[in-house]
KEGU-483508 format. One line per 4 residues: number of its first residue (from 1); for each residue x, y, z of C-alpha. Coordinates in Angstrom, 3 decimals. Each point is the difference from the previous one (the first is absolute). Layout:
REM KEGU-483508
NUM> X,Y,Z | ...
REM end
This chain:
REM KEGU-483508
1> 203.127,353.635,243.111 | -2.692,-2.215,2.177 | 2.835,-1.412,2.414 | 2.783,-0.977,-2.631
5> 3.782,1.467,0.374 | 1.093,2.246,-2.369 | 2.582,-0.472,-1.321 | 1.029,2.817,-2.356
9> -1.642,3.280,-0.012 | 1.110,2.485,-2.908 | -1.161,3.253,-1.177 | -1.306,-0.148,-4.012
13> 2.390,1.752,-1.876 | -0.592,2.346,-3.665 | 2.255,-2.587,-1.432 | -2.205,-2.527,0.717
17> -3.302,1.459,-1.200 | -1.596,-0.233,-3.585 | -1.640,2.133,-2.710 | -3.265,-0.376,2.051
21> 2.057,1.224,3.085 | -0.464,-2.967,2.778 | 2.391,-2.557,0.290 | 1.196,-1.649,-3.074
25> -0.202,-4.228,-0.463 | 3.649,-0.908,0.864 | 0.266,2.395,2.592 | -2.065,-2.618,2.074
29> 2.195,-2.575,-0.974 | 2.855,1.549,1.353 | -1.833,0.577,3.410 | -0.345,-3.375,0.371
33> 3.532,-1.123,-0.753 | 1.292,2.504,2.870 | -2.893,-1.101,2.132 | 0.792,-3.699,-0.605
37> 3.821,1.128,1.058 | -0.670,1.372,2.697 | -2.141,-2.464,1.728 | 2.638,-2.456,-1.109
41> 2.665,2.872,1.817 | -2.425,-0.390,3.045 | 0.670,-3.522,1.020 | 3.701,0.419,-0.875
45> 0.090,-1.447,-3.268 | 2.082,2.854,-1.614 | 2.096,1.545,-2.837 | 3.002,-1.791,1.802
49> -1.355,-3.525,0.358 | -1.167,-0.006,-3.917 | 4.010,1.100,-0.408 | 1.214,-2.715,2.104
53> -1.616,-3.022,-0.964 | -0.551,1.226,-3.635 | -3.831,-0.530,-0.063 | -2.754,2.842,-1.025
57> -4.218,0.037,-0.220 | -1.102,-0.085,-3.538 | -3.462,0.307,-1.005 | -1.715,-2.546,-2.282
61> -3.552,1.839,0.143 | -0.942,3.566,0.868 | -3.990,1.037,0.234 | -0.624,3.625,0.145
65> -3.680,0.881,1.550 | -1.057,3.481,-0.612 | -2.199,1.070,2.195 | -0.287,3.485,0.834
69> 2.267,2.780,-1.510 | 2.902,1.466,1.757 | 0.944,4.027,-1.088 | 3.062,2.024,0.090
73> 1.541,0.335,3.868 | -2.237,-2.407,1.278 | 1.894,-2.612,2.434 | 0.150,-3.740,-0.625
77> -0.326,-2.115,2.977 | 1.265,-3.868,-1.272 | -0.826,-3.040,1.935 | 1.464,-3.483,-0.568
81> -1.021,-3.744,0.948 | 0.814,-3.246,-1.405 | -3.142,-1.595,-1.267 | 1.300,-3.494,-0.718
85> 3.566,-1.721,0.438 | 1.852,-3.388,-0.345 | 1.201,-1.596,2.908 | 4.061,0.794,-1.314
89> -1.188,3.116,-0.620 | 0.908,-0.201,-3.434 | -3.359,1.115,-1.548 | -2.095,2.928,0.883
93> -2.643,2.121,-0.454 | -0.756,3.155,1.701 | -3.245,2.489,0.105 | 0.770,4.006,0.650
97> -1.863,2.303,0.333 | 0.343,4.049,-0.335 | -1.801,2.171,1.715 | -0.145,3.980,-0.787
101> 0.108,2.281,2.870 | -3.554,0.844,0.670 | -0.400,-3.753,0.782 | -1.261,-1.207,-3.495
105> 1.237,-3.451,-1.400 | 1.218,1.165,-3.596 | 1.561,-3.178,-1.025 | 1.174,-3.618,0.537
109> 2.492,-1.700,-1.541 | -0.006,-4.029,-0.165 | 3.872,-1.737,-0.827 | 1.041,-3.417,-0.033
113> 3.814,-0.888,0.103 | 3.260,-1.211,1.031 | 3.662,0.221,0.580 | 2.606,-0.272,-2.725
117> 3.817,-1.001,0.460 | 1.608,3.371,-1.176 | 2.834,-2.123,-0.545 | -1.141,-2.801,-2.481
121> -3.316,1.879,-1.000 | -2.026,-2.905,1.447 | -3.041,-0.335,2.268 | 0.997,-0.663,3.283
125> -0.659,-0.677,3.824 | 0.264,2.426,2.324 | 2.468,-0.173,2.610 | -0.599,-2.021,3.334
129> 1.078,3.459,1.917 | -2.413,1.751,-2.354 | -2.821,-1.877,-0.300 | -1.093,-0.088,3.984
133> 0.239,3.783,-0.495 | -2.026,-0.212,-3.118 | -2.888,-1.613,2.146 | -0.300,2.153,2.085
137> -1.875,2.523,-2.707 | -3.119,1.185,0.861 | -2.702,-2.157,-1.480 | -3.549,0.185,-1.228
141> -2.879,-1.716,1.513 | -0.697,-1.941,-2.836 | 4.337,-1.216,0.079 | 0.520,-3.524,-1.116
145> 3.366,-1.776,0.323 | 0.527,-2.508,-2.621 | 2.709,-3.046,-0.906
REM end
């Protein structure tokens, strides 16, 4: 994981695997999300404060590298950092990366997005309260903060 937190680690279930028995497409996908949550979970930016001020993340982009392929039992080890960011926190992108157990990078997965009013079904800000949290996210070298 060359230094990064993990974030998620999860064993690769038969549900998740394909005719040509190592981890199927979406499967990846769905790492990520719970990876993305639980770095999010990490800084305190929970299930709770998406309830209470009726905000959640949606994704406008979602790039799947494949690099290496993942079997049956093997055990996913998901890190997270926020590659670029407005100042309001409003826009984001974020680079993970997932790791199997022997050490070998199998994929990354590049998003860009934002937070959505749950209430009015609009883009929004992000909190005050939430956003100091939400910079606090790891961040890659290469991080730029933007207007």
């Amino acid at each position: 994981m060359h230094g990064k937190r993990v974030f998620y680690q999860g064993q690769v279930l038969w549900s998740q695997v394909d005719a040509n028995r190592h981890l199927r497409h979406s499967a990846y996908a769905d790492f990520g999300a719970q990876g993305r949550i639980e770095a999010l979970r990490s800084v305190g930016i929970t299930d709770e404060s998406f309830r209470e001020f009726h905000i959640g993340p949606i994704l406008f982009r979602e790039e799947l590298l494949y690099l290496r392929e993942v079997q049956p039992g093997d055990t996913l080890h998901i890190t997270c950092e926020v590659l670029s960011m407005r100042s309001d926190g409003s826009r984001w992108s974020f680079r993970q990366e997932m790791y199997r157990s022997d050490g070998v990078k199998a994929a990354q997965i590049n998003t860009d997005g934002a937070w959505i009013d749950t209430r009015h079904r609009k883009l929004s800000v992000i909190p005050e309260t939430l956003r100091t949290l939400f910079h606090t996210l790891p961040r890659c070298e290469e991080f730029t903060l933007t207007d």
